[in-house]
Each structure stands twice: as structure tokens, then as C-alpha cells.
C-alpha positions in Angstrom: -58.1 5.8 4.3 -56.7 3.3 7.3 -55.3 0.3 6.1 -53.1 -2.3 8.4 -49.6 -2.6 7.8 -50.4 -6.3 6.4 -52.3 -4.0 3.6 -51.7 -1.9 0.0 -52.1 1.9 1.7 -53.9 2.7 -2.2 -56.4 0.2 -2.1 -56.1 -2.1 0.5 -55.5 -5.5 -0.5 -52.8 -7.5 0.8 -48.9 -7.0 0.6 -47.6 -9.4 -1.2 -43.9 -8.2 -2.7 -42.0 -5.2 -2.9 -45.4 -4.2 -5.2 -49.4 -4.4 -4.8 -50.8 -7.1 -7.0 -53.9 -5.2 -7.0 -53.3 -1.3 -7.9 -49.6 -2.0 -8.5 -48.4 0.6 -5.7 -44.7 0.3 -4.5 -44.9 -0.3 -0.7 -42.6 2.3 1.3 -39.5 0.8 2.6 -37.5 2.2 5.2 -34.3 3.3 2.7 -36.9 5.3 1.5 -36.9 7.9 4.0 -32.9 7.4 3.6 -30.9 11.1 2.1 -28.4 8.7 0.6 -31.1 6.7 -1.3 -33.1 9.3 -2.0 -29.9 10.9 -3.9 -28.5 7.7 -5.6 -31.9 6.2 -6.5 -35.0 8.4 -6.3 -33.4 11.7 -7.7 -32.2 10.1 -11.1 -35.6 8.3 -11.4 -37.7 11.0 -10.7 -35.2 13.5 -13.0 -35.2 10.9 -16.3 -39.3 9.1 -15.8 -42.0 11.4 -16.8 -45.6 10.2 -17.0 -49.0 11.7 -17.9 -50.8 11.9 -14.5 -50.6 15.7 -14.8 -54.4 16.9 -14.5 -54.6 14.8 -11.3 -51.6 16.0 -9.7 -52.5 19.8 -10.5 -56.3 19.5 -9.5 -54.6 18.1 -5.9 -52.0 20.2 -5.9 -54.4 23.5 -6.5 -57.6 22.2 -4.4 -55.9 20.3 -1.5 -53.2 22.0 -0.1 -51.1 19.2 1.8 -52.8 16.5 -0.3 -50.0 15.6 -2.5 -47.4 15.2 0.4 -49.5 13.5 2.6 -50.4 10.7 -0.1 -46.7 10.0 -1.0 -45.1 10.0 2.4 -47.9 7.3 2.9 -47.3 5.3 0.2 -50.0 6.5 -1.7 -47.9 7.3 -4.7 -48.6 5.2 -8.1 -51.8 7.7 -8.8 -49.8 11.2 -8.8 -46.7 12.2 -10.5 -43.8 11.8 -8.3 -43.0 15.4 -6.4 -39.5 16.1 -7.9 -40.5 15.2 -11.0 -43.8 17.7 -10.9 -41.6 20.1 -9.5 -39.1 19.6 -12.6 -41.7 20.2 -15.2 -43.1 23.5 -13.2 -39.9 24.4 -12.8 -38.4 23.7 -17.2 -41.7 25.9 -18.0 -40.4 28.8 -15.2 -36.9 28.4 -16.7 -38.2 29.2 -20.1 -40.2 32.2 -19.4 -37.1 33.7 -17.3 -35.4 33.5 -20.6 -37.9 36.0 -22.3 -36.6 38.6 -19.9 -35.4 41.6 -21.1 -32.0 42.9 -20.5 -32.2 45.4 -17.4 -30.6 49.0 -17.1 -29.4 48.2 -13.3 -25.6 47.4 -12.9 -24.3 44.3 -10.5 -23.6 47.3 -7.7 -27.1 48.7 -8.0 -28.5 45.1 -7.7 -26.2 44.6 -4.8 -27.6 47.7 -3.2 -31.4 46.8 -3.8 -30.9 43.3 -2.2 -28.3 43.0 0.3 -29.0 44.9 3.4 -25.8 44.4 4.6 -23.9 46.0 1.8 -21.4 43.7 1.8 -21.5 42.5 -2.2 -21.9 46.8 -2.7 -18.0 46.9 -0.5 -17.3 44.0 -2.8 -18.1 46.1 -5.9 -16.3 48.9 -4.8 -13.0 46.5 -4.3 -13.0 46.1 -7.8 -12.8 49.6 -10.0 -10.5 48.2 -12.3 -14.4 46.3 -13.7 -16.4 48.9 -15.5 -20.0 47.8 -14.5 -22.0 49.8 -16.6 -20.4 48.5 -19.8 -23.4 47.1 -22.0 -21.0 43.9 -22.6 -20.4 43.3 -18.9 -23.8 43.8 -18.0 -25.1 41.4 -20.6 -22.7 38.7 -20.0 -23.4 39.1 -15.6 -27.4 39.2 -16.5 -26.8 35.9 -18.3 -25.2 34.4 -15.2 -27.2 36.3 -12.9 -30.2 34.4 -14.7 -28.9 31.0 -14.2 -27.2 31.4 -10.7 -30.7 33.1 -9.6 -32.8 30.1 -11.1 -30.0 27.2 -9.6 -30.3 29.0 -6.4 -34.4 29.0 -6.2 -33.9 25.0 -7.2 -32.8 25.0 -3.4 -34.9 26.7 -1.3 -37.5 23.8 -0.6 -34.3 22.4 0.9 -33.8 25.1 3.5 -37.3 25.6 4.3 -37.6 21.5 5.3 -35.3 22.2 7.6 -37.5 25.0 9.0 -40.5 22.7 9.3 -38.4 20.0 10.6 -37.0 22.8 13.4 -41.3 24.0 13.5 -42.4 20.8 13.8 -39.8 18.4 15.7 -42.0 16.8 18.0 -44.0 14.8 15.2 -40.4 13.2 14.6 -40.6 12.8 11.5 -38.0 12.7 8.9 -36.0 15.7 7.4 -37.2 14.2 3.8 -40.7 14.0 4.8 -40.7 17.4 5.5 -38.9 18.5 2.4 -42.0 16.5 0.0 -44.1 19.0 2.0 -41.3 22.2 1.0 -40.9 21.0 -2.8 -45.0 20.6 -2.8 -45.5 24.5 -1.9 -42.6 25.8 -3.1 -44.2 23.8 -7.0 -47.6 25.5 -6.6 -45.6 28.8 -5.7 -43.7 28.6 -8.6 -46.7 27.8 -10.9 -48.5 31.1 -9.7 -44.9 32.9 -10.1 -45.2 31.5 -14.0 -48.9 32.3 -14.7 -48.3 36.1 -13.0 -44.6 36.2 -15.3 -46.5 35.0 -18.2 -50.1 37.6 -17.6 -47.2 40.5 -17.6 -45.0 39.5 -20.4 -48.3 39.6 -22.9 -49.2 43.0 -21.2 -45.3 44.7 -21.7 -45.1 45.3 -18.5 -42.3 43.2 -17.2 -38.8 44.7 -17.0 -35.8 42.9 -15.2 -36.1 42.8 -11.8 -39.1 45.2 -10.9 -42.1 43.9 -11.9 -40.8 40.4 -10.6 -40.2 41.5 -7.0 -43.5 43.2 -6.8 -45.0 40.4 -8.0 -43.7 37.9 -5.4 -45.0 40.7 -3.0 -48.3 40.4 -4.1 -48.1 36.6 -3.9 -46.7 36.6 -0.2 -49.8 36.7 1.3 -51.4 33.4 -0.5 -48.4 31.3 0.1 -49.0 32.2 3.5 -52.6 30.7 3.1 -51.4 27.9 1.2 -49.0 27.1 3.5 -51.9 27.4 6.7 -54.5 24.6 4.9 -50.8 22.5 3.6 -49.7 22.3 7.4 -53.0 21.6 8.6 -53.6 18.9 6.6 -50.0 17.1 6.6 -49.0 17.8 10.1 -52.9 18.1 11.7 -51.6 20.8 14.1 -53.4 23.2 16.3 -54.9 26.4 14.4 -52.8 28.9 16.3 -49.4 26.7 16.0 -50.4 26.5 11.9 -51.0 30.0 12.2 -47.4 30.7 13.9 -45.7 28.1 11.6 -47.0 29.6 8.3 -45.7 32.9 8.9 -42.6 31.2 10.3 -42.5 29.9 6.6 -42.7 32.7 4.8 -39.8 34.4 7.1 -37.6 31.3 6.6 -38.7 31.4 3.0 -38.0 34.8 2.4 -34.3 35.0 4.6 -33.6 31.9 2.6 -34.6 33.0 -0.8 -32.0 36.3 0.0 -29.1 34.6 1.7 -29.2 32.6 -2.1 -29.8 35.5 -4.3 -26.6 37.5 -2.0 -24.1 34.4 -2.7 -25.2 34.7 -6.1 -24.3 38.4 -6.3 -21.3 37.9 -4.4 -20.2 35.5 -6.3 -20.9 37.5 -9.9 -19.0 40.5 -8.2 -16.0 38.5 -7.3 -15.8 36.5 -10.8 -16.7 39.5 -13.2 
């Protein structure tokens, strides 16, 4: 819908006040494309406010790739829960299901192998024989960490992959946060298909630490690349062969991103153990 700046963006009536007299929509302000207010204002809100516009949100966020964002960096906000806060819930419900894993066989130095291509965390591991890594009580306690530094670290990626859309898509000038709603909107349904596939394997006894979770976001790869296509072509209205480009863009800057985190993580386990 195309509404004058005089009018509500929701329903069209006219501004009067910070709010809609109407629907009861905030109108956008200019601080609120700001990083500091967004940290200092926004964040808390969105982290402490939760309310029940869930089976909206989802339906949007599952039907209309691009939707979500699109309405809230609009103004277009008061029917759908907030993004941070959807991805919050999504992402308390992933948290918990991580914590059903069982304890893997794989040391820290085999991990480091598997992961860093490099081997720079494996030269790390090797600085350090004074650790005895395939202790049961070491590994437990680094698993536990592992866990939490692995599940901190995906709480960042949306951050790093605005900054690839912003790079992909600079000529739309539009603000680094703008294109971070559209990150934390993918990266939310991501997650919830990461859950659901975590969930369908933990009832069938097939998950074990580590493998069945890396297969399974290599199975997923290819529909966050889809995702991603309708998302961009919706929020951004770009050319089918730029989409095409930008979405597999996406899932490389996803991808280098998500590894870069989990081999700081590692590194950081190795040096600390």
C-alpha cells in the first residue's frame, strides 16, 4: 500500500503524533534507523516485550519471504512481532534443543581439524601437550563451552551478512540496519527449519554431536538459497539475475561467516583449556 507522508503507512489515516490515532502504529523516525538507538532503546525493548502476534508473524515469515522486513522498515510494524524479538523466541527454543545433545567422542584437535581449513587452531592444539584432550573430564567441560560459544557466535551472523547485503546492494542506499531486519528475518526462518530438522532427528536417535548437524545444514543450503532469491526480490525489487547472483553471494558470505565464528570459538577453547 502507498500512503503520503502526511499518512499512517498501516492504514492510512492521518499522522497526528508520534502514534496513529487510528490503528495505533508508531510512525518511523529518523533515530530509528540510528545503531546507537537501535542499541540503547530498541534492543532492551525488543529483548524484555513479548506479545502474542506469533501465528501472523510465522504464516509471513514462512509464505512471504521478504514480507516481514519490508513491512517494518516501512513502518508497518504494530501487526507483527518485532524481528529481534521473533528471532529471540526462535532462537530460546534452538538453545534448548542444543542442550539435548549428547556428549561427542571427537576431541577439541579433531574438531579443529574438521573445521578450520587452515589448521591454525590444530598448530594451536599441538602448542599445548601439557592438556590431555581426550580426558572424558576435559572434553565434557570444552563441549559445555563449545555449546555456548557456538550458539553466542550464530547470535551474530545476521550481523555480518547485513553487511554483505549492504556491500550487494549499495546503490539502493539504504541503511546498514535496514539490511540487517532483512539478515535477522532469514537467518529466524533458517533457524526454525535448523530446530524442526534437530528436533525430527532427536525423536528418531539419530543425532550425535556434530555429524548429523553439519549434514543437516547441508541439506538445508540449498532452500536458504531459495528463500533468500523470493526475500531479495521482494525487499530490494532487483533484477532476476542480480537476485540470482546475490543469493548465492549470501550463502558464501553466510557460510565464510558462520566458520570464521565457529574458528574463534575453537581457538579460543584451545587457548583457555
Amino acid at each position: 500500500m502507498t500512503t503520503s507522508p502526511d499518512q499512517c503507512p498501516s492504514c492510512g489515516a492521518p499522522k497526528r503524533g508520534p502514534y496513529c490515532a487510528n490503528c495505533g502504529e508508531r510512525f518511523l523516525r529518523p533515530a530509528d534507523f540510528d545503531l546507537r538507538h537501535f542499541l540503547l532503546h530498541d534492543l532492551p525493548h525488543d529483548v524484555w516485550h513479548v506479545d502474542g502476534k506469533l501465528k501472523r508473524t510465522l504464516h509471513a515469515l514462512f509464505v512471504r519471504p521478504g514480507f516481514l522486513p519490508a513491512e517494518y522498515t516501512a513502518g508497518r510494524r504494530v501487526a507483527y512481532i518485532a524481528p529481534l524479538r521473533l528471532y529471540l523466541a526462535v532462537f530460546l527454543v534452538h538453545l534448548a534443543l542444543v542442550a539435548t545433545l549428547p556428549d561427542g567422542t571427537r576431541t577439541l584437535p579433531d574438531q579443529a581439524a574438521m573445521i578450520d581449513p587452515t589448521g591454525l587452531t590444530l598448530d594451536l592444539a599441538r602448542a599445548r601437550p601439557q592438556v590431555h584432550w581426550s580426558d572424558p573430564r576435559v572434553q565434557e567441560r570444552l563441549a559445555e563451552r563449545g555449546r555456548w560459544g557456538a550458539e553466542f557466535g550464530t547470535m551474530l551472523i545476521f550481523l555480518g551478512v547485513g553487511g554483505v547485503l549492504q556491500l550487494l546492494f549499495y546503490r539502493q542506499h539504504r541503511r546498514y540496519l535496514e539490511h540487517a531486519v532483512l539478515a535477522l528475518s532469514i537467518t529466524t526462518w533458517y533457524l526454525v527449519l535448523v530446530s524442526v530438522g534437530e528436533f525430527a532427528l532427536m525423536l528418531m536417535r539419530l543425532r550425535q554431536y556434530g555429524d548429523s548437524d553439519l549434514k543437516l545444514a547441508q541439506w538445508l543450503a540449498p532452500t536458504l538459497v531459495v528463500y533468500a532469491w523470493f526475500a531479495f526480490r521482494r525487499f530490494y525489487g532487483a533484477s532476476r539475475w542480480y537476485t540470482t547472483l546475490a543469493a548465492i553471494v549470501f550463502l558464501l558470505g553466510q557460510g565464510l561467516i558462520a566458520m570464521i565464528l565457529n574458528i574463534a570459538v575453537i581457538a579460543l577453547l584451545l587457548v583457555t583449556a
